[in-house]
PLY file of the C-alpha trace (Angstrom):
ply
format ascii 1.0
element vertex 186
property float x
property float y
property float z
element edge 185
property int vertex1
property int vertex2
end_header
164.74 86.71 157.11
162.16 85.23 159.06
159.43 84.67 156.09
162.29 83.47 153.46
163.58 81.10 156.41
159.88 79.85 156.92
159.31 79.06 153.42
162.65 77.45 153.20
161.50 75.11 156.16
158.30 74.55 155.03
159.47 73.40 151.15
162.50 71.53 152.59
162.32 70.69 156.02
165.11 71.54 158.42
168.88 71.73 157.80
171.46 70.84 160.15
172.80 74.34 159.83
173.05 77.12 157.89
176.66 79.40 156.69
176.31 82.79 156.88
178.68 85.62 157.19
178.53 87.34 160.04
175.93 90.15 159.60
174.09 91.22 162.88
170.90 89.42 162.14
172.87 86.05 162.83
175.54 86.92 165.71
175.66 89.59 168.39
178.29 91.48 168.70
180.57 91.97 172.06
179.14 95.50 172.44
175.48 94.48 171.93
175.86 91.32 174.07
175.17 93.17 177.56
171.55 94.50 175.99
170.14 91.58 174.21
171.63 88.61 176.05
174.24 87.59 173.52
171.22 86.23 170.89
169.69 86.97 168.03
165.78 87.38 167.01
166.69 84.76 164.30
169.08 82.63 166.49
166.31 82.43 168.83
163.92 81.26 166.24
166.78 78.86 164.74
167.82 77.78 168.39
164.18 76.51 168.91
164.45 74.43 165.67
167.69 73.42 166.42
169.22 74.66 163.41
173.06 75.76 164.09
174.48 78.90 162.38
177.87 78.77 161.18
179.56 82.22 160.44
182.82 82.29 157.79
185.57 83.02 160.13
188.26 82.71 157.72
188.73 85.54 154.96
188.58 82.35 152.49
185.09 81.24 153.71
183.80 84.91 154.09
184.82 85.40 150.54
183.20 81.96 149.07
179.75 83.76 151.17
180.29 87.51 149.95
181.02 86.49 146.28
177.91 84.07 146.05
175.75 87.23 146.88
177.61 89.76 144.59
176.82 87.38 141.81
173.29 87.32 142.53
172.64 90.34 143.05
175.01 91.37 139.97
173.53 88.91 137.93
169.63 89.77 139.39
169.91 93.09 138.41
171.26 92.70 135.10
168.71 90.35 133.79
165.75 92.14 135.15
167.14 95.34 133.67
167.67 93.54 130.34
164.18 92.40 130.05
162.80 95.14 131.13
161.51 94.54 134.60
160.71 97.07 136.62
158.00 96.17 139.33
157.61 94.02 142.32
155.50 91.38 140.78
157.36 90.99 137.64
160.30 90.68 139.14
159.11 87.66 141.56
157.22 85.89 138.29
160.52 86.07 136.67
162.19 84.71 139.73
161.86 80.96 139.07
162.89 81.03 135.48
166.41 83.01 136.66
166.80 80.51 139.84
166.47 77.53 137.07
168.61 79.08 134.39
171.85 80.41 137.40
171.35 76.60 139.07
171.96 75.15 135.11
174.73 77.09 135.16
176.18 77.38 138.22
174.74 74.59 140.41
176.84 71.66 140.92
175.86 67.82 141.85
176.14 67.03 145.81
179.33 64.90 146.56
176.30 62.49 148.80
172.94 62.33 147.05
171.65 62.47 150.70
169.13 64.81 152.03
170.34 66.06 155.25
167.17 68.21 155.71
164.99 66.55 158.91
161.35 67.57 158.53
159.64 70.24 160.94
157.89 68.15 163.58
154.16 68.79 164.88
154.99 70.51 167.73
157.17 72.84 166.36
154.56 76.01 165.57
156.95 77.84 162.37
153.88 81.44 162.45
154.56 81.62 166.82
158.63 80.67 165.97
159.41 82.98 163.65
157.63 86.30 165.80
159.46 89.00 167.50
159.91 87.66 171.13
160.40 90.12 173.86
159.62 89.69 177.73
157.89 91.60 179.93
156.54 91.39 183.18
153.09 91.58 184.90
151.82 94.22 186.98
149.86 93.36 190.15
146.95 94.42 187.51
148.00 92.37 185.67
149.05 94.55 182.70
152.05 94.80 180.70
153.47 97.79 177.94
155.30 96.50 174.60
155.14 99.89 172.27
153.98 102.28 173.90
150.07 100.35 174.48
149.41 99.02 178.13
148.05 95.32 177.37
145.19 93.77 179.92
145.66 90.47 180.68
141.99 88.71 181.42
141.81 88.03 185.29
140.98 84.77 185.97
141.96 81.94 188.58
144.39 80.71 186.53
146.27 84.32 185.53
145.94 86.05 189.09
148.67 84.04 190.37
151.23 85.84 187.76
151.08 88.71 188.74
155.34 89.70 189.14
155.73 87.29 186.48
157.69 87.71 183.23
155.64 86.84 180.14
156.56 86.81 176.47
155.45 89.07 173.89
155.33 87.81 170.49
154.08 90.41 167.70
153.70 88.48 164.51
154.68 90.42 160.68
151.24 91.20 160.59
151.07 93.56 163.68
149.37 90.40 165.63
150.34 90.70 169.58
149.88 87.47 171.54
150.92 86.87 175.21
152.60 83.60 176.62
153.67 82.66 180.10
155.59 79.31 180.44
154.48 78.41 176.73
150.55 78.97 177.58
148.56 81.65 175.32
147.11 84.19 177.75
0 1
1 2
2 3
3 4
4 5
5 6
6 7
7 8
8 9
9 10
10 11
11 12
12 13
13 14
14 15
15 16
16 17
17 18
18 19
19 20
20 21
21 22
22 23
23 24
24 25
25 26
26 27
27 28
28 29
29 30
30 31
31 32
32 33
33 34
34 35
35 36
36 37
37 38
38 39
39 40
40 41
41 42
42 43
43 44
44 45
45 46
46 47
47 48
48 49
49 50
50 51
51 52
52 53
53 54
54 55
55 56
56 57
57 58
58 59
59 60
60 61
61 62
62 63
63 64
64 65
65 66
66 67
67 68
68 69
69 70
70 71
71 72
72 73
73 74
74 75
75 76
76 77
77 78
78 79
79 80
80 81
81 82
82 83
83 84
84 85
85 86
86 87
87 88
88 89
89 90
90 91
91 92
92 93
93 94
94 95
95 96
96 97
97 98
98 99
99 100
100 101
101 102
102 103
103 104
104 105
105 106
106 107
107 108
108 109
109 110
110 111
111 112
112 113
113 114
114 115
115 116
116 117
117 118
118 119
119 120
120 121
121 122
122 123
123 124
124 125
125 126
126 127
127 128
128 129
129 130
130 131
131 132
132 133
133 134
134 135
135 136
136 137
137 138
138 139
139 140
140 141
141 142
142 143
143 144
144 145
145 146
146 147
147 148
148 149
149 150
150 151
151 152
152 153
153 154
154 155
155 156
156 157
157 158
158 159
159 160
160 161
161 162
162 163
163 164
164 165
165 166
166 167
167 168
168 169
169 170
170 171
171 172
172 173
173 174
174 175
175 176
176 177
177 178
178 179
179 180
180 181
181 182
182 183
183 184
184 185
């Protein structure tokens, strides 16, 4: 979700929201609330775009959502079956020719030629937004675990002082771990 959301962003700029159903990765459930304080790792990310997430409450809307991905993936499957597709890279060269052909027949004009999209701003870092985010806090050492490794943070006058403090973790897709406290890199 997070690299097909930053590519989305990055080719279009920023919607006002986006309608979902309401799978875990968008909404936390009552019984998960009390561990992960009622957010997700993607409405986190969204939140700091300020992008909204609308989940179908009504049977009606959840239906217009669930049928739009049964016919993808329906239709997907068939036509990669059909023409004889079997690997990863095939399958994403065909991609574009299958999005064109479904929008042809599928797609239908906007009732407002407007773009609603607003584009990402400067400030607004898409590789640090769309990391896992987890906080931890300092030991008088000045160290901190995430995953079973004990991180070091380098003592200096400026990171003695935070020692008690809660930082944030982010670990990038890549396995990259970087350490913030109050929005400055450590």
């Amino acid at each position: 979700y997070f690299a097909s959301t930053r590519a989305y962003l990055e080719r279009y700029g920023k919607p006002v929201a986006f309608y979902s159903d309401k799978a875990s990765i968008f909404r936390v459930s009552n019984s998960q609330a009390r561990q992960t304080a009622g957010i997700t790792q993607f409405s986190r990310a969204l939140s700091e775009l300020n992008i909204d997430i609308v989940c179908a409450n009504s049977p009606q809307a959840k239906g217009r959502v669930e049928r739009a991905h049964l016919t993808l993936q329906d239709r997907l499957v068939k036509e990669l079956r059909l023409r004889g597709i079997s690997t990863p890279e095939a399958g994403n060269a065909y991609l574009p020719e299958f999005q064109a052909d479904y929008n042809a027949r599928f797609g239908r004009e906007p009732a407002s030629a407007h773009d609603a999209h607003r584009p990402v701003r400067d400030d607004e870092n898409l590789a640090r937004t769309f990391t896992w985010q987890e906080d931890r806090k300092l030991t008088r050492n000045l160290t901190l675990h995430y995953k079973r490794v004990l991180y070091l943070v380098e003592p200096g006058p400026e990171t003695l002082r935070l020692a008690g403090e809660t930082c944030r973790v982010h670990e990038a897709a890549d396995g990259g771990i970087e350490i913030f406290h109050a929005g400055r890199l450590l």
